[in-house]
C-alpha positions as a Markdown table, in Angstrom:
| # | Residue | x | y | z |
|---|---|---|---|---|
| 1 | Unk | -30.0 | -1.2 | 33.8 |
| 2 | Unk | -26.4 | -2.3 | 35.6 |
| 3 | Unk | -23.5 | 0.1 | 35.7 |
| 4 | Unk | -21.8 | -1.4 | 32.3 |
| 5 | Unk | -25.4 | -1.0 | 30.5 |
| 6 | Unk | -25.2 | 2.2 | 31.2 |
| 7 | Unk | -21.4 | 2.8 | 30.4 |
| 8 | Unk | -22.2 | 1.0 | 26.8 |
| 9 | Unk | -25.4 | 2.9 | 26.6 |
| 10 | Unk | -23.2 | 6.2 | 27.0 |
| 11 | Unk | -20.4 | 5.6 | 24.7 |
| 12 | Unk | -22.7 | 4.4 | 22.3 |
| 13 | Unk | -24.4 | 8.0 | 22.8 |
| 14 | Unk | -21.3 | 9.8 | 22.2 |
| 15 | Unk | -20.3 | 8.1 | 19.0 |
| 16 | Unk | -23.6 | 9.1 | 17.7 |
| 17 | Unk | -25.1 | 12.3 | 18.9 |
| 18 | Unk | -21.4 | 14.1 | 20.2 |
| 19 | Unk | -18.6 | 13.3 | 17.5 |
| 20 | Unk | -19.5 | 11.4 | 14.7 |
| 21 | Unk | -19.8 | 14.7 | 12.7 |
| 22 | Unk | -15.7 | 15.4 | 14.1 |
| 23 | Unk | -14.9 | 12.1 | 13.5 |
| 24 | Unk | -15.6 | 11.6 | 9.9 |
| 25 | Unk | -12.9 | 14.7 | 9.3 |
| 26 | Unk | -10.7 | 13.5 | 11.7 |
| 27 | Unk | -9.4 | 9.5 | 12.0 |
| 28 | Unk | -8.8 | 10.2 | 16.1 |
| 29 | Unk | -10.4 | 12.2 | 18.9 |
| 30 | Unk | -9.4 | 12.7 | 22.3 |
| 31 | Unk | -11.4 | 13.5 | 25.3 |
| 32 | Unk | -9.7 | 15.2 | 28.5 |
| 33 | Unk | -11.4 | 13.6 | 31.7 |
| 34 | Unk | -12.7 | 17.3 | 32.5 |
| 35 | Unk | -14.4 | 17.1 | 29.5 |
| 36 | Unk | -15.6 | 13.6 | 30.0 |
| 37 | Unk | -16.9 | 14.2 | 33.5 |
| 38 | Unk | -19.5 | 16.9 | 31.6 |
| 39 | Unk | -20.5 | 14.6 | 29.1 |
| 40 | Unk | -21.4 | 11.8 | 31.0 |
| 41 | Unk | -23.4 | 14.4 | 33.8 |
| 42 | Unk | -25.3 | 15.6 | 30.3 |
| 43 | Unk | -25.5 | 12.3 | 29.8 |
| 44 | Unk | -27.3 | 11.5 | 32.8 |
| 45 | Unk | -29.6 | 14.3 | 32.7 |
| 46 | Unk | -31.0 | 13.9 | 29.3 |
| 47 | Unk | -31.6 | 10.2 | 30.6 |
| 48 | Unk | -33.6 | 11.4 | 33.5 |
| 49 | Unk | -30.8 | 9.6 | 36.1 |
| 50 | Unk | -29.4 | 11.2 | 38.6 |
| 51 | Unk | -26.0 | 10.8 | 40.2 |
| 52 | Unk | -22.3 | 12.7 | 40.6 |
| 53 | Unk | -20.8 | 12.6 | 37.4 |
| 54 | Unk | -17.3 | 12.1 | 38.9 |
| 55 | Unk | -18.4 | 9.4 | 41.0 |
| 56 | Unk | -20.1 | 7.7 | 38.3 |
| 57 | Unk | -16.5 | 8.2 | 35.8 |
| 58 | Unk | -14.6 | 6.4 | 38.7 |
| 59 | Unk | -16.9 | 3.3 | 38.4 |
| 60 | Unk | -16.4 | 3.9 | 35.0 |
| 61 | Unk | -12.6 | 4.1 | 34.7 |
| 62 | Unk | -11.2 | 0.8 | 35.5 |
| 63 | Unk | -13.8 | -0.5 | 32.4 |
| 64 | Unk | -12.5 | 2.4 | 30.4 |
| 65 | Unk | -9.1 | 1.3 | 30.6 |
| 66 | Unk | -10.1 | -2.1 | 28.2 |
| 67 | Unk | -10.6 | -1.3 | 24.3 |
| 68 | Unk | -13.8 | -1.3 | 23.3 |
| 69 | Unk | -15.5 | -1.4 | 19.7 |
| 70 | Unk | -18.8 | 0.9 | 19.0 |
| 71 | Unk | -19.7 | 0.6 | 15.5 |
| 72 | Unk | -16.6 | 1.4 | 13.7 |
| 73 | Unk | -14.5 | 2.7 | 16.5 |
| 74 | Unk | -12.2 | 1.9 | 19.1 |
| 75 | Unk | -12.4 | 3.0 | 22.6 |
| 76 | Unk | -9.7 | 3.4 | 25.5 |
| 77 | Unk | -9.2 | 5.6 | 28.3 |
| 78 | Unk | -5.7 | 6.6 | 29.2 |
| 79 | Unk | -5.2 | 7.0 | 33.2 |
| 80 | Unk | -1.7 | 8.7 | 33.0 |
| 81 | Unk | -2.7 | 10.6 | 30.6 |
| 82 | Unk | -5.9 | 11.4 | 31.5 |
| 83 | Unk | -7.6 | 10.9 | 27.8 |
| 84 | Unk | -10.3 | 9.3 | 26.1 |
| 85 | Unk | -9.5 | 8.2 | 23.2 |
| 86 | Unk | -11.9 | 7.0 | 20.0 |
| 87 | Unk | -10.3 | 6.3 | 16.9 |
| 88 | Unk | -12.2 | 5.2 | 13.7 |
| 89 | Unk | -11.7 | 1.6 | 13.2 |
| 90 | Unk | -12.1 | 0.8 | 8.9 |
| 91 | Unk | -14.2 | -2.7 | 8.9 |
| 92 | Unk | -13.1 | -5.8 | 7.2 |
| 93 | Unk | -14.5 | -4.8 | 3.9 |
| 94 | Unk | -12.7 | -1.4 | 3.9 |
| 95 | Unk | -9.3 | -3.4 | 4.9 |
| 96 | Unk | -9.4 | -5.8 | 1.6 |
| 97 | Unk | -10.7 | -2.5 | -0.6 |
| 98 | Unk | -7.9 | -0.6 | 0.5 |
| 99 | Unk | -5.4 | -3.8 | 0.7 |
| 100 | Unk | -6.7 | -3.9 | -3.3 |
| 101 | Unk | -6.2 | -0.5 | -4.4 |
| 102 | Unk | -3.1 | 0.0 | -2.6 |
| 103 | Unk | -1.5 | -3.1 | -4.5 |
| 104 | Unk | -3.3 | -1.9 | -7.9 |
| 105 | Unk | -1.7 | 1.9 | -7.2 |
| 106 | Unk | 2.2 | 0.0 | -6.2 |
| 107 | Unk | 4.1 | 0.8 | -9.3 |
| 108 | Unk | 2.6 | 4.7 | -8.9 |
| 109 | Unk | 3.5 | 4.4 | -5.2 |
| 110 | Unk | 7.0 | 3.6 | -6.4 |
| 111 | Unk | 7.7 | 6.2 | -9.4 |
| 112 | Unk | 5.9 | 9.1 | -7.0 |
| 113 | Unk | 8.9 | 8.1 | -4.5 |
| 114 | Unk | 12.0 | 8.2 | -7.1 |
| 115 | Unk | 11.0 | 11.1 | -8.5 |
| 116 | Unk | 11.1 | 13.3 | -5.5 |
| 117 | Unk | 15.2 | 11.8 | -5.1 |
| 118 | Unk | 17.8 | 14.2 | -5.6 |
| 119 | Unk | 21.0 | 13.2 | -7.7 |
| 120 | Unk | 22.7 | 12.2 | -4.6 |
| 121 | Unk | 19.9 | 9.7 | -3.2 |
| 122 | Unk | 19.1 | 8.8 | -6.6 |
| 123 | Unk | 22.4 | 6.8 | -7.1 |
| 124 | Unk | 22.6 | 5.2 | -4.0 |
| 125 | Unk | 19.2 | 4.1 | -4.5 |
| 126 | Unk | 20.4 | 2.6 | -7.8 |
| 127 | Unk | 23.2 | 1.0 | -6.2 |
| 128 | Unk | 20.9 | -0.9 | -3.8 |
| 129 | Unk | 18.3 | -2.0 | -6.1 |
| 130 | Unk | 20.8 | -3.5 | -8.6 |
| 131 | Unk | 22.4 | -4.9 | -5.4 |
| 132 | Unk | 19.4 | -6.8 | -4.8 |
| 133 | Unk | 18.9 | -8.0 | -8.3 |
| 134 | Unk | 20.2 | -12.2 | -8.6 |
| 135 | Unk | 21.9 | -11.7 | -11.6 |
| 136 | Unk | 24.4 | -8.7 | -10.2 |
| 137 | Unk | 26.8 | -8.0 | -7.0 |
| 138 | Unk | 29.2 | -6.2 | -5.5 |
| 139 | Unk | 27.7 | -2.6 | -7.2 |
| 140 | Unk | 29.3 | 0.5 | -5.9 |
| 141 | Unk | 29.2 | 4.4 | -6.3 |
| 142 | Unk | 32.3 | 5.8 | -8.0 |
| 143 | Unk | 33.1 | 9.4 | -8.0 |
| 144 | Unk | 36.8 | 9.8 | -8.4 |
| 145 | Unk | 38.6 | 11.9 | -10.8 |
| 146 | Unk | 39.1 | 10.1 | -14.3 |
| 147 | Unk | 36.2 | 7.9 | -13.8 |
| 148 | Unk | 35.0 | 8.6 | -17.7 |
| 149 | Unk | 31.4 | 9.7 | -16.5 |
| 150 | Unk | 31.4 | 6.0 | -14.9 |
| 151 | Unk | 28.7 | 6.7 | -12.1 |
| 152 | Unk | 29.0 | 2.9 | -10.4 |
| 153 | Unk | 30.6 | -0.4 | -11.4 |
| 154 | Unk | 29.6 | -3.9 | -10.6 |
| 155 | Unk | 29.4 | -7.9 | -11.6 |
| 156 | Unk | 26.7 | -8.9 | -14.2 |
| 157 | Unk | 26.1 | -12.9 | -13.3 |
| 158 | Unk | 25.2 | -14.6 | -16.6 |
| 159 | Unk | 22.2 | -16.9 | -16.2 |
| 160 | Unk | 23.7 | -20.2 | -18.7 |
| 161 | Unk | 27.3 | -19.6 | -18.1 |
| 162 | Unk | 27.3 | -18.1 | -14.5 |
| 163 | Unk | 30.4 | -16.3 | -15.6 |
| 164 | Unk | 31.0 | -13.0 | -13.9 |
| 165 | Unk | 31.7 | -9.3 | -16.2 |
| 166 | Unk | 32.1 | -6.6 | -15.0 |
| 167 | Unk | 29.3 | -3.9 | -15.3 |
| 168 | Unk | 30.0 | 0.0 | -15.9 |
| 169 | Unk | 26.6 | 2.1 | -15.1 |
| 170 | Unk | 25.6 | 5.7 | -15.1 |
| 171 | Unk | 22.4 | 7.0 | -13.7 |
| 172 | Unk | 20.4 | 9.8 | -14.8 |
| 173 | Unk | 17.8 | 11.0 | -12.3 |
| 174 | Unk | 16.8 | 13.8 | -15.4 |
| 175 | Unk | 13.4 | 15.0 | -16.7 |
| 176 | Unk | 14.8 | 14.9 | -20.2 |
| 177 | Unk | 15.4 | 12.1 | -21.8 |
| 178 | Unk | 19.4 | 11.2 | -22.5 |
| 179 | Unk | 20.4 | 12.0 | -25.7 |
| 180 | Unk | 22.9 | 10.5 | -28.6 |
| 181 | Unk | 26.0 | 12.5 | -27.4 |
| 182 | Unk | 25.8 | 10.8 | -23.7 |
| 183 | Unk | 25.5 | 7.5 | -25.1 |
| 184 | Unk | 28.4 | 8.0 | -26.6 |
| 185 | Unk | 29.9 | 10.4 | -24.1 |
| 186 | Unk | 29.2 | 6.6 | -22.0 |
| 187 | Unk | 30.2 | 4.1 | -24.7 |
| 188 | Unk | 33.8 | 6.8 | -24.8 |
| 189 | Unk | 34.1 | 5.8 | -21.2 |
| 190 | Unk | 33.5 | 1.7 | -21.0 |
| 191 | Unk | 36.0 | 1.4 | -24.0 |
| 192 | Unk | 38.6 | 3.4 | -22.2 |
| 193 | Unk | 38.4 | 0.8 | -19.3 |
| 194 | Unk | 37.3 | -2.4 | -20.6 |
| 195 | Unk | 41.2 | -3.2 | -21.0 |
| 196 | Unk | 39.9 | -6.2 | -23.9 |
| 197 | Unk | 37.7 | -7.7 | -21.2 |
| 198 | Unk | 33.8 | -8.2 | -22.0 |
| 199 | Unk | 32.1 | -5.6 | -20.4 |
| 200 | Unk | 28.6 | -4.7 | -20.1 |
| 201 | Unk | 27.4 | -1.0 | -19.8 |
| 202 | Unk | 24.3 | -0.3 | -17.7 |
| 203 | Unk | 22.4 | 3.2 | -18.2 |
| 204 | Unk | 19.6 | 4.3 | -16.1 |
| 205 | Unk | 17.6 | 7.1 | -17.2 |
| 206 | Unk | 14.6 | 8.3 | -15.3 |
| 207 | Unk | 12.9 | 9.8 | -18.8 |
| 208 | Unk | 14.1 | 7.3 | -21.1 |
| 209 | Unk | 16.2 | 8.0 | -24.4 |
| 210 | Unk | 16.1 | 9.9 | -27.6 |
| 211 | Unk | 15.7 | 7.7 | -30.7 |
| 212 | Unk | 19.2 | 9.0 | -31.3 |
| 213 | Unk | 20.5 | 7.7 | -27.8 |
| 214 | Unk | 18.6 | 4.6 | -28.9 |
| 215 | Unk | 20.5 | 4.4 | -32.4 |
| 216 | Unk | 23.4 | 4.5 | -30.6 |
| 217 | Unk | 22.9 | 1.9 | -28.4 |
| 218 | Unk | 22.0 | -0.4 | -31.3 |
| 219 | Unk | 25.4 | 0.2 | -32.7 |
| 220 | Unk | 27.8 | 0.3 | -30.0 |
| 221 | Unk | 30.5 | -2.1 | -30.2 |
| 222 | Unk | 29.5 | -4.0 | -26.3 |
| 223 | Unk | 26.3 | -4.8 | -24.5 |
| 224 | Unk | 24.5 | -1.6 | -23.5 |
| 225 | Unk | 21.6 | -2.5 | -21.0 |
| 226 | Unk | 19.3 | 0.6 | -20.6 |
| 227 | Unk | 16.6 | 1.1 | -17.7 |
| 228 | Unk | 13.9 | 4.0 | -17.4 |
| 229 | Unk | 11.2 | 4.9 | -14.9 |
| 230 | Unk | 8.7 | 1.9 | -16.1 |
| 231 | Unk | 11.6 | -1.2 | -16.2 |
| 232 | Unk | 13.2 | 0.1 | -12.9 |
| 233 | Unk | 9.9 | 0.1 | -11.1 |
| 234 | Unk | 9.1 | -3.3 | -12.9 |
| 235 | Unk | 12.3 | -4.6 | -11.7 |
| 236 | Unk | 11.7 | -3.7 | -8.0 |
| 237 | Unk | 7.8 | -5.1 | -8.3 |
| 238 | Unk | 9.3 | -9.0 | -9.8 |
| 239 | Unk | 11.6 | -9.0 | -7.3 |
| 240 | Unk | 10.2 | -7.9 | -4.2 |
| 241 | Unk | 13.1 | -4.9 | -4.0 |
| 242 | Unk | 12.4 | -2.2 | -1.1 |
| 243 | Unk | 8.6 | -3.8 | -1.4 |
| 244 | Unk | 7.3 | -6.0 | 2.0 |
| 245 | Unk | 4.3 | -8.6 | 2.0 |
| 246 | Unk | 1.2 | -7.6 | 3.4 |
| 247 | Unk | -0.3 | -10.8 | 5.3 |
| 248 | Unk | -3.9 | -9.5 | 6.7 |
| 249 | Unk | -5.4 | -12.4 | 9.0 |
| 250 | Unk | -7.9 | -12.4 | 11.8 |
| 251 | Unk | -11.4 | -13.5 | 12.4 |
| 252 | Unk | -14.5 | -12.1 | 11.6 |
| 253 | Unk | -18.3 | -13.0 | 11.6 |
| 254 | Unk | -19.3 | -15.2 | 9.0 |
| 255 | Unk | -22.1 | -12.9 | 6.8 |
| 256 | Unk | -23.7 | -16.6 | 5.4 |
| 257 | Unk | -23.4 | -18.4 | 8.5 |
| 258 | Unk | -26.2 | -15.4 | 10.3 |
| 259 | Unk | -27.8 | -15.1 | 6.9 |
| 260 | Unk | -29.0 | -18.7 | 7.1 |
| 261 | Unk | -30.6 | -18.0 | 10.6 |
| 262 | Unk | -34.5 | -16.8 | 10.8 |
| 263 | Unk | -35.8 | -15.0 | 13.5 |
């Protein structure tokens, strides 16, 4: 058996018999080259070979320095660090699984993250997403004195006319749900700016609406779009907002190709 047989005969060995219990509870191990140097002398012993274990790693290190792949791990040897390192490496069946659930578990994903936003972050990240959105612009975060309860403005784009109105929004990051007397707490404010122009009135609510906020709504005099936890998240998932592509390509062996073989 040549120097690498051995080398792959050893790292195969430690996979096995010295970590694969500390691996499954941890996704990355690291060796220290003292540490190393003992293994591979046990190594040697229980194999009935003789030779000095730190001569034998420096044969051993350049090789060490290249990934390997035993099993489901990755192998590499840092020389400036002085580390072995073996990481668990999922296989190409785990990849689509997880790839799967992931995408199935998306619109959780998303609502776990909004609800952990304060007030603040909350209506920024309101003023993003409707930012993104191709039937709005120019959305901002007002604040000022006066502003009627007005928590951002903006420019709804409609989709047959392509004219431009201008948008009045308030957000509610709340675990209630809003209530009749903030609807029209809202509806006070839009009509106290609108100045006769069409306006639309945008109100996001994390926990929805009362059937009395609802009511109101209904009634109101101008165009009252209204966004909980479920349509914001379904909003961001149509429109790819603060989501990324995942594009998972590579080769692999081919399981029917080998199957077809007989030995």
């Amino acid at each position: 058996m040549n120097n690498i047989d051995h080398l792959t005969n050893f790292l195969d060995n430690l996979i096995l018999d010295k970590l694969q219990d500390k691996l499954q509870d941890k996704r990355q191990y690291h060796i220290s080259k003292k540490e190393l140097i003992k293994l591979i002398d046990k190594y040697f012993i229980s194999e009935g070979l003789s030779g000095d274990p730190v001569l034998i790693f420096e044969k051993w290190e350049d090789e060490l320095r290249f990934q390997k792949i035993i099993k489901d791990y990755t192998i590499i040897y840092s020389g400036t660090k002085e580390i072995l390192t073996i990481q668990w490496l999922p296989s190409w069946e785990n990849i689509d699984w997880a790839t799967e659930i992931r995408t199935d578990n998306l619109d959780n994903e998303l609502k776990n993250t909004i609800k952990h936003f304060d007030g603040y972050e909350f209506e920024h990240f309101i003023r993003d997403v409707f930012n993104d959105l191709p039937w709005m612009k120019e959305v901002r975060i007002t604040k000022l004195s006066g502003d009627g309860g007005i928590d951002f403005v903006g420019k709804f784009i409609d989709e047959e006319s392509h004219m431009e109105l201008p948008v009045l929004g308030e957000a509610k990051h709340w675990t209630s749900k809003v209530g009749a007397k903030q609807i029209r707490d809202f509806l006070g404010g839009i009509l106290l700016k609108e100045n006769k122009r069409p306006t639309i009135g945008i109100y996001v609510s994390t926990s929805g609406f009362s059937e009395d906020a609802l009511k109101n709504i209904r009634l109101a005099p101008v165009k009252i779009m209204t966004y909980d936890i479920d349509s914001i998240t379904e909003l961001m998932i149509k429109y790819k907002i603060g989501i990324s592509n995942v594009a998972i390509t590579g080769l692999k062996l081919d399981r029917g190709f080998w199957s077809n073989i007989s030995v």
